[in-house]
C-alpha positions in Angstrom: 158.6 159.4 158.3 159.7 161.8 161.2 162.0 164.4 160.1 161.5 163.9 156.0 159.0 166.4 155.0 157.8 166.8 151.3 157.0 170.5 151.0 157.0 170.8 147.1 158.6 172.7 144.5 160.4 176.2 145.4 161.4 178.0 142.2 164.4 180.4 141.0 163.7 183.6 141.3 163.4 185.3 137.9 165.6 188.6 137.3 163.2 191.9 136.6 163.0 192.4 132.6 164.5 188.6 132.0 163.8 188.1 128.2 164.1 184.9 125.8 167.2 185.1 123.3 166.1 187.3 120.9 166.5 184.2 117.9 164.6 182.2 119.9 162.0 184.8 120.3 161.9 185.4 116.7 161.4 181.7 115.9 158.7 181.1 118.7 157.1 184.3 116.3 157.6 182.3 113.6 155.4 179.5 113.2 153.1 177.1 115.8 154.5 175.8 118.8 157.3 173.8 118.7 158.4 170.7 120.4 161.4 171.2 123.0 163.7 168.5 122.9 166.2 168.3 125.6 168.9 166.0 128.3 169.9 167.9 130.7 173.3 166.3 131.8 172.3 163.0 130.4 173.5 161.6 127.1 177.2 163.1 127.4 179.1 162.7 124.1 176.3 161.5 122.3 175.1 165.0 121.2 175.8 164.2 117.2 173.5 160.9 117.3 170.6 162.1 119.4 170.4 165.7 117.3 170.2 163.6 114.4 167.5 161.1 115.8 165.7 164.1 117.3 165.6 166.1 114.3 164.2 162.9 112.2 161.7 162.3 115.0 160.5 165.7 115.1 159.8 166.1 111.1 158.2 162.8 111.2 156.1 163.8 113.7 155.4 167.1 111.2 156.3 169.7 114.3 158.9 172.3 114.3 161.8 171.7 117.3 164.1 173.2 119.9 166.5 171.3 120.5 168.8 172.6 124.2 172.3 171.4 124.1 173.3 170.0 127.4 175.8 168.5 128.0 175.3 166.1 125.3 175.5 169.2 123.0 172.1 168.3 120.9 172.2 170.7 118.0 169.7 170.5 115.2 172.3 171.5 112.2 175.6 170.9 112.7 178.3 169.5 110.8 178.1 166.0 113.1 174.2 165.7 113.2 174.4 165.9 109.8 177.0 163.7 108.8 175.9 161.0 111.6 172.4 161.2 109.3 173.2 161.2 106.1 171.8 164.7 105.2 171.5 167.7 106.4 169.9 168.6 109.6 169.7 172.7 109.2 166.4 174.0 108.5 163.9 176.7 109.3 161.7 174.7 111.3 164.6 173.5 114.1 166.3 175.6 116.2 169.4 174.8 119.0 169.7 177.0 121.8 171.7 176.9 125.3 170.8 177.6 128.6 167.3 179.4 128.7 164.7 180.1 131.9 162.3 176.8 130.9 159.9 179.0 133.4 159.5 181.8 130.2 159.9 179.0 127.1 158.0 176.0 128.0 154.7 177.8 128.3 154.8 178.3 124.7 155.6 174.9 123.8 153.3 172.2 122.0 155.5 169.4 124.4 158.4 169.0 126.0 160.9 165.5 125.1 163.1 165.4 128.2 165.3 162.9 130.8 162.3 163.3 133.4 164.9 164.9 136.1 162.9 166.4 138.7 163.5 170.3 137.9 162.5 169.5 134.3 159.8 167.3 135.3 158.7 170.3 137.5 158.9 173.0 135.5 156.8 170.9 132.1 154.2 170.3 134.6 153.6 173.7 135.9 153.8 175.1 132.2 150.3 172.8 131.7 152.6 171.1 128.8 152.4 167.5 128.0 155.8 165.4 128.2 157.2 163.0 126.3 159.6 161.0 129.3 162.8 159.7 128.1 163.9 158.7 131.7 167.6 157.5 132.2 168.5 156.9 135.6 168.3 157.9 139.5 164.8 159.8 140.0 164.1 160.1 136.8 161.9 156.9 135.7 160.0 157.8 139.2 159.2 161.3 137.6 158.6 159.9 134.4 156.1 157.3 135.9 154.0 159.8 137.9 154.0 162.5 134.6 152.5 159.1 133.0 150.0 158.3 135.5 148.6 161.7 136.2 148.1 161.9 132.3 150.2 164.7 131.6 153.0 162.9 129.9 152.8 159.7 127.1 154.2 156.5 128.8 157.8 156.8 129.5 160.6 155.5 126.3 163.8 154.2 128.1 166.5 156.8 127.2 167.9 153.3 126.0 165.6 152.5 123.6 167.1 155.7 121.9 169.8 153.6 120.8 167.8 150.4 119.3 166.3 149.4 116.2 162.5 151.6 116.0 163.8 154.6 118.4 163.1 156.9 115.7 159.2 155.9 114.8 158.7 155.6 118.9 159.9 159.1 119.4 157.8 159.9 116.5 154.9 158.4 117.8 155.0 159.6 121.0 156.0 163.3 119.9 152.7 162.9 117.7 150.7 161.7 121.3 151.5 164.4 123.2 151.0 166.7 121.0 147.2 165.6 119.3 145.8 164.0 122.2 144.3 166.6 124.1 144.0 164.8 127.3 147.2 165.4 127.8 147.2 168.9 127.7 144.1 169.2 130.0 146.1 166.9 132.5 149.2 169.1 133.0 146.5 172.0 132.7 145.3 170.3 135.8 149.0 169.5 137.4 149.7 173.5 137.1 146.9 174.7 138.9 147.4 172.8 141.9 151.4 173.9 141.4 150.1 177.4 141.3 148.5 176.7 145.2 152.1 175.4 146.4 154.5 177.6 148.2 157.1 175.6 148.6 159.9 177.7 150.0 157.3 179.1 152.8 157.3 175.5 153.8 161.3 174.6 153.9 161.1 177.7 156.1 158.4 176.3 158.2 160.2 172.9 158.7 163.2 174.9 159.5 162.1 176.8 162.0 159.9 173.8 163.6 163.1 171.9 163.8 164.7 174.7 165.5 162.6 174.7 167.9 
């Protein structure tokens, strides 16, 4: 409509020499790809069950994880993911991390498990990564939808249906999609080259300075 323009994404700009956490470094060295599993500010308090979940999820799904804390604080060993399990969550093959630049880690991802917010969303997309949507509220089953329908992302699972009977052989199972079916892959392939065309703070400043007269 007049006055709403959509001009696309416009990205942070990156500090000269930015590195990945050395750890994480290491364990992206380590092994294949792993699986990035992370809320945002979603899931607040609830950091103890969905480490655990995640953490069974991901092993059943035979891929190594990263889980990011949030706010929910995710981890993939501590003392209450473990305890909320039943067993012990630690292992080589899962790793919890903070804040990191998703521009330099999800390239070098096998998927990305996320709330489907629109930066996160963004950002799995022009890393040509296939998502697995867990959309929760506001924008986000919107993003989740069109990851879906463009084929870069396995239908969207209800951040919900985290907490019902089954959440942890659908996570599985979609974990286990994104990752095998190549299609995927190819899609957000696809989704990141016309990303790569888009200059998105050239056009804020356009619409700016139209509006400005």
């Amino acid at each position: 409509r007049p006055g709403l323009d959509v001009v696309g994404n416009w990205w942070p700009q990156v500090p000269p020499g930015a590195q990945l956490p050395v750890p994480l470094a290491e364990f992206l060295a380590a092994g294949p790809p792993p699986v990035f599993v992370g809320f945002g500010s979603m899931g607040h308090g609830e950091g103890g069950r969905l480490g655990a979940l995640a953490v069974r999820a991901l092993r059943r799904a035979g891929v190594r994880g990263v889980l990011q804390s949030g706010r929910a604080g995710l981890s993939a060993g501590d003392d209450v993911a473990g305890a909320l399990a039943g067993q012990d969550m630690a292992g080589d093959d899962m790793l919890t991390v903070g804040q990191v630049p998703h521009e330099f880690l999800f390239p070098r991802l096998a998927a990305v498990v996320h709330h489907a917010g629109a930066g996160t969303a963004s950002h799995a997309l022009r890393a040509g990564v296939p998502s697995v949507p867990v959309p929760v509220t506001a924008d986000q089953p919107f993003c989740a939808s069109r990851l879906a329908a463009v084929g870069a992302g396995t239908p969207p699972l209800p951040f919900a249906a985290l907490s019902q009977g089954g959440a942890e052989t659908r996570l599985a199972e979609a974990v286990r999609t994104a990752v095998r079916d190549p299609s995927l892959r190819r899609a957000a392939r696809r989704g990141a080259a016309v990303m790569d065309t888009e200059d998105g703070a050239g056009a804020v400043i356009g619409a700016v300075e139209a509006a400005g007269g």
